[in-house]
C-alpha positions, 0 to 999 in steps of 0.5 A: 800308721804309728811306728808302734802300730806295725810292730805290734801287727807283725809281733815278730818283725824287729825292723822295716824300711819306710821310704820318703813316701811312707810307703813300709817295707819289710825288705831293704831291696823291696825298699830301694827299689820302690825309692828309685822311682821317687824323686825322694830316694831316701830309706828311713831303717826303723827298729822295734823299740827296746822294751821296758824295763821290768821293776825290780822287786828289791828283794829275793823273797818276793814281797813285793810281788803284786797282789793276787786277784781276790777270790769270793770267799765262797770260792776261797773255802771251796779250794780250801777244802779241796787242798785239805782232803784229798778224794779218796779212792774207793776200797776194792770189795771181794767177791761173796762166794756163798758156795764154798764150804769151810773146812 
């Protein structure tokens, strides 16, 4: 198995410990102690490696910005639409009363 690999099995692990029988432990003790029973008692520490460095855009405004996903130009004036005219609520109606008598 790749450095690579556990980590990206245990997102959350930032080191182990591999003895000289490639045998991966997560704790350093679990580690020597599965080594004193080698006759190579070695214990490689390996980190998470750093990740990548994001690139710059070189501006403040963002213009190089990866473009957006195209959207069908169906869909495209379809949320048009929708962002233009908000839905109205609907006007309240008052009650008819044929009974009362005007004065």
């Amino acid at each position: 198995m790749k450095n690579k690999s556990i980590f990206d099995l245990y997102p959350n692990l930032e080191v182990y410990y591999e003895t000289s029988d490639g045998t991966k432990f997560f704790s350093e003790y679990d580690a020597k102690r599965h080594a004193m029973t080698l006759r190579d008692k070695r214990i490689k520490k390996v980190e998470r490696p750093a990740p990548a460095p994001e690139k710059a855009t070189g501006t403040k405004t963002g213009k190089n910005k990866e473009p957006e996903a195209r959207k069908p130009e169906s869909e495209k004036e379809e949320t048009a639409k929708n962002e233009e005219k908000p839905e109205k609520e609907p006007e309240a109606r008052k009650p008819a009363n044929k009974n009362t008598k005007s004065k």
